[in-house]
C-alpha positions in Angstrom: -10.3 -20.3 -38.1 -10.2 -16.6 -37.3 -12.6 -14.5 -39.3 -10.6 -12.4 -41.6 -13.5 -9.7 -41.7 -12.4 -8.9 -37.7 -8.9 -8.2 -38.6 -7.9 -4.9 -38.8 -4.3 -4.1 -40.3 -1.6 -1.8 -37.6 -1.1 1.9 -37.1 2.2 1.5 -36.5 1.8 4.6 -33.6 3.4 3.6 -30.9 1.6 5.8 -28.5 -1.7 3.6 -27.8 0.9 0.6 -27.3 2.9 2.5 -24.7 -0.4 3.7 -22.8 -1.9 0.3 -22.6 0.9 -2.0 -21.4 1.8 0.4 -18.8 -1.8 0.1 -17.9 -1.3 -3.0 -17.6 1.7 -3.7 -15.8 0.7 -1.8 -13.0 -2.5 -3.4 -12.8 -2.2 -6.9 -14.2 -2.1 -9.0 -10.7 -3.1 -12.9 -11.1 -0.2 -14.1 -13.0 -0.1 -15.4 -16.7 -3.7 -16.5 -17.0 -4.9 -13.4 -15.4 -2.8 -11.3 -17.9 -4.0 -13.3 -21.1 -7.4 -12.9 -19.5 -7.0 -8.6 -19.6 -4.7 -9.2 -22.9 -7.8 -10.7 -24.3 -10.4 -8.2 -22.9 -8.3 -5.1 -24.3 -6.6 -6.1 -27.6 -9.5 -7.9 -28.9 -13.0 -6.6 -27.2 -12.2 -3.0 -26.6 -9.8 -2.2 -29.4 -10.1 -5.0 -32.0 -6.3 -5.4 -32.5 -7.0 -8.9 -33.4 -9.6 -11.2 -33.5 -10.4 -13.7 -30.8 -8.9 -16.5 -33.1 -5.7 -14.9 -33.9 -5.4 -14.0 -30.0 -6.2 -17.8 -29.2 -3.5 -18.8 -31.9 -0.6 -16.4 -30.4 -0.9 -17.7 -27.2 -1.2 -21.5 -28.0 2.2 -20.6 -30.3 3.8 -18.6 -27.5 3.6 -21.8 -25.0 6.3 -24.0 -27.5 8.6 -20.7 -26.5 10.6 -20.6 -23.8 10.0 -17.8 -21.2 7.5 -16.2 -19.6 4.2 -16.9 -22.0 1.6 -13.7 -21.0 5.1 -11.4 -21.6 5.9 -12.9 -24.8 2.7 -12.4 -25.9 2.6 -8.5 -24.6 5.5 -8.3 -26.7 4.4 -10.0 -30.0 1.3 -7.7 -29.9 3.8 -5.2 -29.9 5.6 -6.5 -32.8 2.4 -7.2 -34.6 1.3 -3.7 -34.5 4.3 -1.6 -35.4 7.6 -3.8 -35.5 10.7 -3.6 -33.5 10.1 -0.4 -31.9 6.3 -1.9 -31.0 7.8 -5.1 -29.6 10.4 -3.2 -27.7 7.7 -0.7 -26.9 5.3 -3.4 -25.5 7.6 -5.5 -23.6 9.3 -2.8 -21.8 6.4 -1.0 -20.7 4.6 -4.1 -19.5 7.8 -5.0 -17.4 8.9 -1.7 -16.0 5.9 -1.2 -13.8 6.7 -4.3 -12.1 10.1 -3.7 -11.3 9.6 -0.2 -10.2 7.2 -1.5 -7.8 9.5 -4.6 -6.4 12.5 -2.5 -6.0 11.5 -0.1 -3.3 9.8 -3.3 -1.6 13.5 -4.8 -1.7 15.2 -1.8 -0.4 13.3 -2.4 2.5 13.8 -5.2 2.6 17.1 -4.9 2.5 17.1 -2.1 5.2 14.2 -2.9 7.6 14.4 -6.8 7.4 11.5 -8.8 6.4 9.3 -8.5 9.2 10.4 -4.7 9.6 7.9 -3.3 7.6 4.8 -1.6 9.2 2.6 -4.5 10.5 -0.5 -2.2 9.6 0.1 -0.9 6.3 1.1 -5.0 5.5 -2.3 -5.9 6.7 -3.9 -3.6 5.0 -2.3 -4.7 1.3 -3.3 -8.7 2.4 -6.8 -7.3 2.8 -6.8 -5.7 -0.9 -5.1 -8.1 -2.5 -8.4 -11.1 -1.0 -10.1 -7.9 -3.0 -7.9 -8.3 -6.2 -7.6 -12.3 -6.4 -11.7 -12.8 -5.9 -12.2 -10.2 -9.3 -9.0 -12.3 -10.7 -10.7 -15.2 -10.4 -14.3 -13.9 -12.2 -11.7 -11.7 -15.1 -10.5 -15.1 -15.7 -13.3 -17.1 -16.0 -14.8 -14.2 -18.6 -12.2 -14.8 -20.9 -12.5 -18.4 -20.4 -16.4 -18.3 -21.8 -15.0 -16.6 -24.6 -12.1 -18.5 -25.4 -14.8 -21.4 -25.0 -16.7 -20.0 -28.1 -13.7 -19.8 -30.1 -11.8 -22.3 -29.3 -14.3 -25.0 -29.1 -15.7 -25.2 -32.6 -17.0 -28.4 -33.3 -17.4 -32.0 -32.0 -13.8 -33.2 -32.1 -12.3 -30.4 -30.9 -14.9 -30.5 -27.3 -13.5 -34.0 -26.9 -10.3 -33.0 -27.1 -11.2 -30.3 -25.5 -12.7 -32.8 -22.7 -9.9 -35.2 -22.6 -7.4 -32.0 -22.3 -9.4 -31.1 -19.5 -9.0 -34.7 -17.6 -5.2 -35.0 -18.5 -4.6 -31.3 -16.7 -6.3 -32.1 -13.6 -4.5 -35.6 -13.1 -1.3 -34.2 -14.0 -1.7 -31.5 -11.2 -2.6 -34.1 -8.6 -0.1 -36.4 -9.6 2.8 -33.0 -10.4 3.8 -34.3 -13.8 6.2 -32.1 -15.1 6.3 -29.8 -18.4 2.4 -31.2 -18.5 1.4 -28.3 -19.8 3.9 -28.9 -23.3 2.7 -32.5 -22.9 -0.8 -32.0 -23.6 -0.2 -29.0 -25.8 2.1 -31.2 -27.9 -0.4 -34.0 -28.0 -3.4 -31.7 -29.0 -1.5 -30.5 -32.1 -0.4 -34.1 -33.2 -4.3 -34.2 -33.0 -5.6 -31.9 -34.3 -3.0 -31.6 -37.8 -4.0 -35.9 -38.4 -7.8 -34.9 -38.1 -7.9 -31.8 -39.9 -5.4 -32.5 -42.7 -7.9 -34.1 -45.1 -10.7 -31.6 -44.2 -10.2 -28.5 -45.9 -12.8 -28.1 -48.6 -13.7 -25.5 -51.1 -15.0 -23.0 -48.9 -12.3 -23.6 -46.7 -10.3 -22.9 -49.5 -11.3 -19.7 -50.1 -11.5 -19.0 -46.3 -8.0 -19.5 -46.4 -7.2 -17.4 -49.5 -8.9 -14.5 -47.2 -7.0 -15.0 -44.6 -4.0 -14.9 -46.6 -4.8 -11.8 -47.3 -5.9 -10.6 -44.3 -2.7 -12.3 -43.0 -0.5 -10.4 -45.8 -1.9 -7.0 -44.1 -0.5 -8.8 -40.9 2.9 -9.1 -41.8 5.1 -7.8 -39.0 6.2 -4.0 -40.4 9.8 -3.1 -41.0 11.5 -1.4 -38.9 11.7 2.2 -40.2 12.3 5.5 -39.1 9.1 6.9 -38.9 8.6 5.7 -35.3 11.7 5.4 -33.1 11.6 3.8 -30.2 11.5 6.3 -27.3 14.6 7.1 -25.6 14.3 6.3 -21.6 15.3 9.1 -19.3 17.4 6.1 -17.6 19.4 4.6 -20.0 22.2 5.9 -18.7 21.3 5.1 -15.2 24.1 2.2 -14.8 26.8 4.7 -16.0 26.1 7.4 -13.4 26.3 5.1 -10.6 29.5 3.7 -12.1 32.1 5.5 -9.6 30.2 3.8 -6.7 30.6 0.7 -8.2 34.0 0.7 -9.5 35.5 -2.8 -7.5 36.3 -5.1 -10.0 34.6 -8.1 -7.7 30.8 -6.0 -8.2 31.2 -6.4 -11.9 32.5 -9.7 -12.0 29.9 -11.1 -9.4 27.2 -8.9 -10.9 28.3 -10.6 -14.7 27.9 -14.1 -13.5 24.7 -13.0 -12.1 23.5 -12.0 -15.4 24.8 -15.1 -16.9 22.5 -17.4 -15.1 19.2 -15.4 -15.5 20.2 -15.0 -19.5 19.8 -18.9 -19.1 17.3 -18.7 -16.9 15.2 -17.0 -19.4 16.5 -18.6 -22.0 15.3 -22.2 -21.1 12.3 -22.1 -18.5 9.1 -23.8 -19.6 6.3 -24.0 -17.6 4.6 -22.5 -13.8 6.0 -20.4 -11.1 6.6 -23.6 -9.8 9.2 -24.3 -12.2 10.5 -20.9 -12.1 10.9 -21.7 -8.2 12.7 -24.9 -8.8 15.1 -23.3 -11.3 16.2 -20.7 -8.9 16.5 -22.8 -5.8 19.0 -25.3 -7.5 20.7 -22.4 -9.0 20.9 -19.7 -6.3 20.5 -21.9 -3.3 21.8 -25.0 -3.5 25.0 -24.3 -6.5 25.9 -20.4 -5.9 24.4 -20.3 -2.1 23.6 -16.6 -2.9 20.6 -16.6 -1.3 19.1 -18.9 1.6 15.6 -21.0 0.5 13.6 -18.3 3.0 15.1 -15.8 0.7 14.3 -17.3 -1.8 10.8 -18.1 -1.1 9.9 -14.3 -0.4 11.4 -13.2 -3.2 8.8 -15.5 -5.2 6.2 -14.5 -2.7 6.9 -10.6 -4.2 6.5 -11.6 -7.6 3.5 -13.2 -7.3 1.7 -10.1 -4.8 2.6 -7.3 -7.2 1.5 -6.6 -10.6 3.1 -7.9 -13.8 4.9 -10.9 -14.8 6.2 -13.4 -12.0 10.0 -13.2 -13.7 10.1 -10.1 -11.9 11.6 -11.9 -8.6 14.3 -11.7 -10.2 14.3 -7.7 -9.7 13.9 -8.6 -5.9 17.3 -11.4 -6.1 19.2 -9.1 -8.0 19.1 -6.1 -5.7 19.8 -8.4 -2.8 22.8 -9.6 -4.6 23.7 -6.4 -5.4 23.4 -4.6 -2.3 24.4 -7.6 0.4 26.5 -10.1 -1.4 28.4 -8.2 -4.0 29.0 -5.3 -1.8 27.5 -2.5 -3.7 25.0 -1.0 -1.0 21.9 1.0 -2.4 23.3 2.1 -5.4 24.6 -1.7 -6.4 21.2 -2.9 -5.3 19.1 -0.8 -8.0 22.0 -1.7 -11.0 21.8 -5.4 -10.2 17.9 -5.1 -9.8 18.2 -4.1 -13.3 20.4 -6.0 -15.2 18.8 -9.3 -13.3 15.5 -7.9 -14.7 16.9 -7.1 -18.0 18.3 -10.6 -18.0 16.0 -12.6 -17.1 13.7 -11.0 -20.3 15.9 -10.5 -22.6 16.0 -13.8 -24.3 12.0 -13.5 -24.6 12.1 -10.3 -26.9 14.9 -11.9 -29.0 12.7 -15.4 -29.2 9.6 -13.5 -30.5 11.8 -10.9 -33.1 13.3 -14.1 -34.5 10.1 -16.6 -34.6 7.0 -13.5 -34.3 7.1 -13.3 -38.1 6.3 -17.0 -38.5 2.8 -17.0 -37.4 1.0 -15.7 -39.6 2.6 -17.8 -42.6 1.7 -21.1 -39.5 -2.0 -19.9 -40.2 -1.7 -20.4 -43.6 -0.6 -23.6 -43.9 -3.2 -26.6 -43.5 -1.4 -29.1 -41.3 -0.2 -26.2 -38.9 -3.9 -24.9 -38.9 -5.1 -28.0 -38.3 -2.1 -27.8 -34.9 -2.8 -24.7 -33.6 -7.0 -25.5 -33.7 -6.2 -28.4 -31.6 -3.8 -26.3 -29.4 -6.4 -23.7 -28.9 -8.9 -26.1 -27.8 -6.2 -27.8 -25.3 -5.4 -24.1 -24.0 -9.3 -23.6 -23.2 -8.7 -26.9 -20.8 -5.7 -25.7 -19.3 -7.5 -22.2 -18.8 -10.5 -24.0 -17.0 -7.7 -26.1 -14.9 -6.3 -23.0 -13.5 -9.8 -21.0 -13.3 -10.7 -24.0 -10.5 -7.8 -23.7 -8.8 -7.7 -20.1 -8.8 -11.2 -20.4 -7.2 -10.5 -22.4 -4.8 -7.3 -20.3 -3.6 -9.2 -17.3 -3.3 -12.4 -17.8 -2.2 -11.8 -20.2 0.2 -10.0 -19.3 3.8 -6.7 -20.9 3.9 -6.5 -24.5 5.2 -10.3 -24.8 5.3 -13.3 -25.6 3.6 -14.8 -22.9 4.2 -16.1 -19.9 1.7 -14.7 -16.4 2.4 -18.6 -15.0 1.4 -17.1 -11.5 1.1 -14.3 -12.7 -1.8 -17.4 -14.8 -2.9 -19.4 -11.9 -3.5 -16.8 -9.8 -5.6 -15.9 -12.9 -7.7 -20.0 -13.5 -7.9 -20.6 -9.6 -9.0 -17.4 -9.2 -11.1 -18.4 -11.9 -13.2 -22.2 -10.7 -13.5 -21.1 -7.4 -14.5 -18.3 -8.7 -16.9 -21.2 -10.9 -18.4 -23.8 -8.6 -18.5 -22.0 -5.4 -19.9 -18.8 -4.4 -21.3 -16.7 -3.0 -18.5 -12.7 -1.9 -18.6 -11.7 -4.9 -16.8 -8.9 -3.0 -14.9 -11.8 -1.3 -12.8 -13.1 -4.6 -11.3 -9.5 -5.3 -9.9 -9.8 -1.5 -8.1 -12.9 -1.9 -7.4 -12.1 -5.7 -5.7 -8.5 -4.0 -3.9 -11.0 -1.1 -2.0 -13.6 -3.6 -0.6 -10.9 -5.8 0.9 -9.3 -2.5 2.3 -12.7 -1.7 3.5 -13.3 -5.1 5.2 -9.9 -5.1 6.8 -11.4 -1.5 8.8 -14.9 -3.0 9.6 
């Protein structure tokens, strides 16, 4: 159970929120467990937002939501610190760096073709990003020793802990799918019928802490007091209107938006699902896109910072531009409305159920749930902490080490161990000895 004494109640000031999730969207490469991993390093180590256990709880709770998980978490942190204008705040600054990055990579894209591009300046980004992944992997495995501590707390939860760990790895080999809601579903049947008869009395008035604690928690009205900024865009869409005025654009560019809404509104699981969802629907039922297409669109997602869901920046300014006939300025609105799309159903999931959490916490059979959930999510952490290892610090198609990504992953993780660095450095740091390798 999370120590109430670590809890600290919100500010409400939108201004730290704003600063750090840009931060992080320009810098969060890895994907989801990756961003929990910096999540974890800077809301709870550096700035003692929340404590470990509340962390540990969001994100089991923000896996039984549909959407991208390490965004919906980004955006209830939001929420928990100052509101709606926090949650708004959080979730659009950790997506906008993304999809300012991905649409100038589809404009050229779009222009140059995909093997236009400079061949040195794309060598050059494969070199940093050997860099990036090897700190990835040793950022990960970091928050995975502390999650360990947390999460781990006693003798049932290590064997579930254990026997979450076994389930993972077989379901990978095997590709069950939805395993990860599988296991996360069976570690909180477990953990409620173990821990529903074991709350004694200083349990009890652990509990009656937290409540208050929990109370100080509460998700703040909205008020005046801190509106949410105004974006010197919003009105982007209107002034590239005239260019855009045939009717087919809008009318292709609405269906468009229809299917990411459900997109967004019903993916579970990986990128791997993501990619599924995306080829039945744009490939094989639209035929929007060809699989190629499709596959470097994913490929973009994954290389740049920020959740994976942007791809769907990438598809929507190739719809925009090629297949709906809106050239440049067509591109960048259906860029945008994909993106907005594709997200949208996340921030309305976490204003609706955010506020349920902390009550969850309070109440013994849920507590019980989310304890077994946490120690399931350390499993699924270590799952993808191997594989993650073994894609980056391993050449491709071989057995054999890469002993310069090796060595970053080796000194990332001593430093991370040893001291109390900003995180964000190491993945610099990793990006410029690639670069520097690539020269030598």
């Amino acid at each position: 159970m999370a120590d109430p004494a670590d809890e600290k109640p919100p500010d409400r000031r939108l201004g730290p929120i704003a600063r750090l999730f840009l931060k992080l969207g320009f810098t969060a490469f890895g994907g989801p467990a990756a961003h929990v991993a910096l999540m974890e390093d800077e809301v709870v180590r550096r700035r003692g937002w929340m404590s470990r256990g509340q962390f540990l709880d969001t994100v089991s709770a923000v896996n039984f939501i549909p959407g991208p998980n390490s965004t919906e978490l980004a955006i209830h942190i939001g929420q928990t610190r100052a509101g709606l204008p926090g949650l708004v705040t959080a979730g659009a600054c950790f997506i906008l760096p993304a999809m300012l990055i991905v649409l100038p990579i589809a404009w050229a894209y779009t222009t140059h073709g995909p093997h236009g591009a400079n061949p040195a300046a794309a060598r050059h980004v494969a070199d940093a990003l050997i860099g990036i992944k090897a700190a990835t992997v040793a950022i990960v495995a970091n928050a995975l020793v502390r999650f360990a501590g947390t999460g781990v707390k006693d003798a049932f939860t290590a064997a579930l802990a254990t026997l979450a760990l076994a389930c993972s790895v077989l379901a990978a080999v095997y590709t069950v799918p939805q395993s990860e809601l599988i296991i996360l579903a069976t570690a909180a049947t477990a953990g409620a019928i173990y821990y529903r008869n074991r709350i004694t009395h200083t349990d009890a008035q652990q509990s009656a802490a937290t409540q208050r604690v929990a109370d100080a928690h509460e998700i703040p009205r909205d008020t005046n007091q801190n509106p949410p900024p105004t974006s010197p865009t919003r009105h982007l869409p209107l002034l590239l209107a005239p260019a855009l005025a045939a009717t087919p654009f809008w009318a292709q560019t609405l269906q468009m938006c229809l299917f990411f809404l459900k997109v967004g509104a019903t993916l579970f699981g990986s990128g791997y699902v993501l990619a599924s969802y995306l080829d039945t629907g744009l490939v094989e039922h639209h035929r929007w896109l060809t699989r190629q297409e499709l596959l470097d669109a994913i490929a973009v997602g994954q290389v740049t910072p920020g959740p994976l869901l942007t791809a769907a920046t990438f598809i929507g300014y190739l719809l925009g531009h090629r297949n709906f006939g809106g050239g440049v300025p067509g591109g960048i609105v259906g860029g945008a409305l994909a993106t907005l799309a594709i997200f949208l159903p996340s921030f309305l999931f976490i204003a609706g159920l955010g506020h349920l959490l902390p009550r969850l916490r309070r109440n013994r059979f849920a507590r019980g749930a989310l304890d077994g959930m946490n120690a399931a999510v350390v499993a699924l952490i270590a799952t993808v902490t191997v594989w993650f290892a073994k894609a980056a610090l391993f050449r491709d198609g071989t057995c054999a080490v890469d002993w310069l990504a090796a060595s970053v992953c080796g000194g990332s993780l001593v430093v991370l161990l040893t001291t109390r660095p900003n995180a964000t450095w190491l993945i610099v740091v990793g990006a410029g000895i690639g670069v520097v390798r690539g020269f030598v």
